[in-house]
Backbone as a ProteinNet text record, in pm:
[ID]
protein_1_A
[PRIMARY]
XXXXXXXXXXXXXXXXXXXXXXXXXXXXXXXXXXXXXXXXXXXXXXXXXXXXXXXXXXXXXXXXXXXXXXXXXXXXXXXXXXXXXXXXXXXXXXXXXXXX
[TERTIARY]
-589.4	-518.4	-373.1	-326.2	-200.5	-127.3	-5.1	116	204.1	219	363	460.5	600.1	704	844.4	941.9	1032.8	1042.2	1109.5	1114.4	1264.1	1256.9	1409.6	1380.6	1511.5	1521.3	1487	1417.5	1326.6	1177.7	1172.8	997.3	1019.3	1033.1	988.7	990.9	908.9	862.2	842.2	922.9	946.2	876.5	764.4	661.6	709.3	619.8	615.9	504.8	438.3	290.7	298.5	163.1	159.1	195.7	166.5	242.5	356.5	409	543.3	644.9	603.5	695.2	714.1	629.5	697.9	770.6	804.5	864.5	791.9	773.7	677.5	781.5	801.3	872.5	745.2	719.2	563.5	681.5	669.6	661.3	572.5	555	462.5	325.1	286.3	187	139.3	254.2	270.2	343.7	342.7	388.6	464.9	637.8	755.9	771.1	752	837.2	767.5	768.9	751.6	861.4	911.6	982.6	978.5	931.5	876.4	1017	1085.8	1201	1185	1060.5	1057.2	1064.4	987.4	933.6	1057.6	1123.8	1258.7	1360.4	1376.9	1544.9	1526.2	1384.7	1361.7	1287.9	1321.1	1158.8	1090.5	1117.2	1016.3	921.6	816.3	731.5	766.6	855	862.7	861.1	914	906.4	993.8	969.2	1085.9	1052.9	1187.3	1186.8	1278.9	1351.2	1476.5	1441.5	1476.9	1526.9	1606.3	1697	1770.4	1861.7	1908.2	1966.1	2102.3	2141.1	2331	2338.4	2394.2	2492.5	2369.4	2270.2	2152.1	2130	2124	2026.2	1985.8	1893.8	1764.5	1841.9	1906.3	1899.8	1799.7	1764.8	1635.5	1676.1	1602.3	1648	1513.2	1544.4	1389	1444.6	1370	1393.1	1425.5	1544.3	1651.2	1736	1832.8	1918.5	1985.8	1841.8	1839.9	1871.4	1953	1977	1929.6	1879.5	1857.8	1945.1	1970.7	1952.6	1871.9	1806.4	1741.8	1736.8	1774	1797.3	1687.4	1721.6	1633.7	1579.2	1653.4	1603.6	1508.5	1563.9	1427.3	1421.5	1423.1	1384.5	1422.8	1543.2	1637.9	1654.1	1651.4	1718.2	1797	1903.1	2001.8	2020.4	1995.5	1993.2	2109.7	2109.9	2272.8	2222.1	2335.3	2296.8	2360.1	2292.4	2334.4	2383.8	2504.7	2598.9	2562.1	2462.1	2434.7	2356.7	2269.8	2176.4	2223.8	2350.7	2418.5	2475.5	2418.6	2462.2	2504.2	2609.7	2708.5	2610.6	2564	2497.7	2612	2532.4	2693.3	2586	2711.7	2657.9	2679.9	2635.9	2639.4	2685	2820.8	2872.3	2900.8	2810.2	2818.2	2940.8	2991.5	3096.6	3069.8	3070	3019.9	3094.3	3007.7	3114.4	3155	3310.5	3346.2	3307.5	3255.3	3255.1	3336.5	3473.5	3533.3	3527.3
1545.6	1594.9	1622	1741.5	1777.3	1788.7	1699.9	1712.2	1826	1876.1	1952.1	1887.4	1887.7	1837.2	1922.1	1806.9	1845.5	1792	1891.3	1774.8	1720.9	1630.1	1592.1	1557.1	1459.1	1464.9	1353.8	1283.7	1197.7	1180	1328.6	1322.4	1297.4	1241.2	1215.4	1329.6	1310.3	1430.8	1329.5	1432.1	1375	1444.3	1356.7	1439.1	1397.1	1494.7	1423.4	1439.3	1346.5	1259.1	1205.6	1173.5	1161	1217.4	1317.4	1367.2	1464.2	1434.5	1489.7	1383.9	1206	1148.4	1032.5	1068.6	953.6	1050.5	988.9	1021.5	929.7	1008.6	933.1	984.9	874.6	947.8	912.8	996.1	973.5	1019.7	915.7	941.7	913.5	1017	996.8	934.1	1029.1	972.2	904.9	803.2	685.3	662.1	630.7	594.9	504.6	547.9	467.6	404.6	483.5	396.1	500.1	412.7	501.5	461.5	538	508.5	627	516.4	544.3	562.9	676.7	727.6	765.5	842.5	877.6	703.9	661.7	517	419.9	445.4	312.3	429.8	490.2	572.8	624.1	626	686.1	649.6	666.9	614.9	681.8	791.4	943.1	983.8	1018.1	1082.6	1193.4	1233.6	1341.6	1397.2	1517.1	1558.3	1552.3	1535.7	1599	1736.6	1750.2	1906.9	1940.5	1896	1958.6	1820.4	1863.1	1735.7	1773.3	1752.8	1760.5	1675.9	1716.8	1627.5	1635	1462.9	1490.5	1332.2	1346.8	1235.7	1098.2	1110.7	1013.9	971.3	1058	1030.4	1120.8	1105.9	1227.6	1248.3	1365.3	1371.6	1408.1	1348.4	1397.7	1416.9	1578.7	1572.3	1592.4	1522.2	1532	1508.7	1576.9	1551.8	1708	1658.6	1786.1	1777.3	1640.5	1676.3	1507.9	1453	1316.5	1367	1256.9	1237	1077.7	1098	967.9	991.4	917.8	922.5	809.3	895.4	748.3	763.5	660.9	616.4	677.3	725.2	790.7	662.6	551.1	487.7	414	324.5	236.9	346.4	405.8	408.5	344.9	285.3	264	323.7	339.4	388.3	343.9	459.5	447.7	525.9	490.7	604.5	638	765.9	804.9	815.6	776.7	787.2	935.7	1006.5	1120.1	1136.3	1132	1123.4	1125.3	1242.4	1295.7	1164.6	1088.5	989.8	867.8	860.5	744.4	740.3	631.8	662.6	529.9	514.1	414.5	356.6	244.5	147.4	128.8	218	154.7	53.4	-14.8	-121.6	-79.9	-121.8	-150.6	-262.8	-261.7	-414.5	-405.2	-484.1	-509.2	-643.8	-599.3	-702.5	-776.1	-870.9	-977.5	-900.3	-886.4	-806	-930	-935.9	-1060.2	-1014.1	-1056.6	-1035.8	-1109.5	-1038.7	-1170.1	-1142.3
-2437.6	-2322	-2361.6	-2313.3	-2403.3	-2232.5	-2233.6	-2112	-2137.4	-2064	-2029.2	-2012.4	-2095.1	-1992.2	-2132.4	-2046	-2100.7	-2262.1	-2382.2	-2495.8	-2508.2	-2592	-2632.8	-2750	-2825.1	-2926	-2928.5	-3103.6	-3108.7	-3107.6	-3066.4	-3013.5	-2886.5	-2837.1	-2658.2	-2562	-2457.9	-2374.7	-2233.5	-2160.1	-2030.3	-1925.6	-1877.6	-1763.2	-1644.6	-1510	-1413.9	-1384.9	-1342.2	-1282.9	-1149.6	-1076.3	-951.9	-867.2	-810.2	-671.3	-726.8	-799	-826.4	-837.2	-802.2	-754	-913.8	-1005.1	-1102.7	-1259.6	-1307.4	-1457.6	-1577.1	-1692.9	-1776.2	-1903.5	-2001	-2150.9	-2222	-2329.8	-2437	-2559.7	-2670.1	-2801.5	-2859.8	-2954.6	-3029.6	-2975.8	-2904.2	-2840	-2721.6	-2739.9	-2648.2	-2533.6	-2433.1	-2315.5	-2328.5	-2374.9	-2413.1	-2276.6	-2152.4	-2018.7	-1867.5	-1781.4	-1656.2	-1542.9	-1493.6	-1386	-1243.3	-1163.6	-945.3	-948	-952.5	-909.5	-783.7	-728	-585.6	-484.2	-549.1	-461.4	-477.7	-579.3	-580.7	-488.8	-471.5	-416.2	-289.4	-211.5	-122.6	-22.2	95	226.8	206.7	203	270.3	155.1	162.4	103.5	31.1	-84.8	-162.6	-287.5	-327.5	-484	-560.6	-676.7	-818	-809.5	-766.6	-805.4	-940.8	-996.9	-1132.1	-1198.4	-1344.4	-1424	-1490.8	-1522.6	-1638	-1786.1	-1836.4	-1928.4	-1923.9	-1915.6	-1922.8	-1962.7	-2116.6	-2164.5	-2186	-2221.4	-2236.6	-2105.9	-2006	-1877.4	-1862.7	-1792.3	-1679.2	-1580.1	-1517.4	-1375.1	-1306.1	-1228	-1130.1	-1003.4	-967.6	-827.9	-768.5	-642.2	-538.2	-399	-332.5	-163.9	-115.4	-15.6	-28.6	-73.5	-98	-175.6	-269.4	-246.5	-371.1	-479.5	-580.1	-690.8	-746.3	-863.1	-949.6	-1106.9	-1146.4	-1319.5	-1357	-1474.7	-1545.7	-1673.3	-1711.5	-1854.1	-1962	-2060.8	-2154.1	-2244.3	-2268.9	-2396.3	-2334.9	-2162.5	-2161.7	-1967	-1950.6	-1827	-1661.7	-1683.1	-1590.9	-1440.7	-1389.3	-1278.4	-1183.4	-1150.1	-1086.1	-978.4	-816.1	-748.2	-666.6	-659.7	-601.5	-435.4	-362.2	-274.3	-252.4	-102.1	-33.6	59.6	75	177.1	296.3	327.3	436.1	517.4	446.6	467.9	547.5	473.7	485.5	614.1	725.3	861.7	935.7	982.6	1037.7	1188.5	1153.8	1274.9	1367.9	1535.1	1585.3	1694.3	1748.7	1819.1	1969.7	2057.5	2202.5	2215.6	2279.4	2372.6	2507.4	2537.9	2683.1	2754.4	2818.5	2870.4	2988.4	3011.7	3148.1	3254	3350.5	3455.9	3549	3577.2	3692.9	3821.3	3945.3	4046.8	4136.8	4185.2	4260.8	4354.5
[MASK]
++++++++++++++++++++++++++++++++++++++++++++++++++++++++++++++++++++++++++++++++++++++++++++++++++++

């Protein structure tokens, strides 16, 4: 069975598997690391859509407008959050009403 993915240097080849939602590195054969980038950074049910390479990480993007990096040597991840997501709990206070 021959994968598609991205290559880099070293031999390793960076797939995506399942759904669209995991990352796999194979050298030489072998299944160096996997990392649930969709399942660690996200609630919602979605895809990798981009990967790219910058500075010995993966950027991965999935959703609409998620970001991850993950580590090339062991598979790390780090998820960025998206501003947009990020939403301020407000509270309700109710005040004793006096009746005099």
């Amino acid at each position: 069975m021959k994968l598609e993915g991205i290559e880099y240097v070293g031999g390793i080849t960076f797939c995506i598997e399942k759904k669209n939602q995991n990352l796999i590195a194979i050298q030489n054969g072998i299944i160096k690391w996997k990392a649930e980038v969709v399942t660690k950074c996200s609630k919602r049910k979605t895809k990798i859509k981009f990967i790219s390479v910058r500075s010995g990480k993966l950027k991965v993007t999935f959703g609409k407008e998620n970001v991850a990096l993950v580590n090339i040597e062991n598979g790390e991840i780090e998820c960025l959050i998206n501003k947009k997501e990020v939403k301020i709990k407000k509270e309700m206070i109710t005040f004793p009403t006096n009746d005099f």
